[in-house]
C-alpha positions in Angstrom: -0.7 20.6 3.0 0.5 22.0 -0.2 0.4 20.1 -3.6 4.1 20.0 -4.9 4.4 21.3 -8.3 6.8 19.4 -11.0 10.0 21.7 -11.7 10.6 22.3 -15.2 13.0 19.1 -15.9 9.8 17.1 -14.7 6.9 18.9 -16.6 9.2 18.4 -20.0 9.7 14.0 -19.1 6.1 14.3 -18.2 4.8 15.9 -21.4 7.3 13.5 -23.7 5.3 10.4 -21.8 2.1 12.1 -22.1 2.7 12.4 -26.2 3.7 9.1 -25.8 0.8 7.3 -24.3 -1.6 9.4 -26.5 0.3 7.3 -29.4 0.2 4.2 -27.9 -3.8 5.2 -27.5 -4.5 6.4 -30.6 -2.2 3.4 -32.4 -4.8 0.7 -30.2 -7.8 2.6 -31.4 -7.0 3.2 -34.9 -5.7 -0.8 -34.8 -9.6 -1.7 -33.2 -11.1 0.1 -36.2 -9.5 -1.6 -38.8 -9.7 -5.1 -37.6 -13.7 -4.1 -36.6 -14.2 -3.9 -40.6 -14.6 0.1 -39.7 -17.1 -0.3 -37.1 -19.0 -3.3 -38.8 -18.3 -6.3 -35.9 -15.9 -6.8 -33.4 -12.2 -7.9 -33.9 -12.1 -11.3 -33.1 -10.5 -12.9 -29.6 -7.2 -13.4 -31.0 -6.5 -9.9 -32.4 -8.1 -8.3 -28.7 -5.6 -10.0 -27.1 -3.0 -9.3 -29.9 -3.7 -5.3 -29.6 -3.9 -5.2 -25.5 -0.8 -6.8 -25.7 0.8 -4.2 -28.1 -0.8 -1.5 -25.8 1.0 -3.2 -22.9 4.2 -3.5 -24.1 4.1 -0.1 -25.6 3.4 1.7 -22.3 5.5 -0.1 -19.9 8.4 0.8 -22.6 7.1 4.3 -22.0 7.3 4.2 -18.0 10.7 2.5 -18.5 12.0 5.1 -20.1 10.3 8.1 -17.9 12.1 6.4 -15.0 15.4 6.1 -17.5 15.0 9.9 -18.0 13.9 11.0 -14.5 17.3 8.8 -13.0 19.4 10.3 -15.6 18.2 14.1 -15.6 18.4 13.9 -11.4 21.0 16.5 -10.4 22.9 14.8 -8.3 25.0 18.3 -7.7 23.6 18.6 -4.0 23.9 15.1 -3.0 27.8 15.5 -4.3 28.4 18.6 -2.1 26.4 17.0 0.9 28.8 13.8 0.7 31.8 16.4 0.2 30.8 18.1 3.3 30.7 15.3 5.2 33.9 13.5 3.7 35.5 16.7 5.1 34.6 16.9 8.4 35.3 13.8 9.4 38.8 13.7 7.7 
């Protein structure tokens, strides 16, 4: 069976999440760092938890708004003219 390739509506939502998530990523990381003391000693407990939870929030806004975006950009133009096609022959 052939893989399905993403149409051109989906590669551009797909590469706006990926920029996305790299953010969220590099925000987490950069956010690790400081409170390590730049590599010196762990963050403590408190500020893991703090920063996983950042990371978390931030990506399920991100998946939230992917499905926003793929509901929203769906061409519904076919499903319009199949229901019209149907309303008519049974009129």
């Amino acid at each position: 069976m052939e893989k399905q390739r993403l149409n051109k509506t989906e590669q551009e939502i797909k590469s706006a999440i990926m920029d996305k998530i790299e953010d969220a990523v590099d925000d987490y990381l950069l956010s690790f760092r400081l409170k390590s003391n730049d590599g010196n000693g762990l963050p403590n407990i408190n500020e893991i938890e703090d920063m996983m939870q950042d990371l978390k929030n931030k990506t399920r806004d991100i998946y939230l708004s992917m499905v926003s975006d793929s509901i929203t950009k769906f061409d519904e133009s076919k499903s319009i003219d199949s229901k019209k096609e149907n309303t008519e022959k049974g009129a």
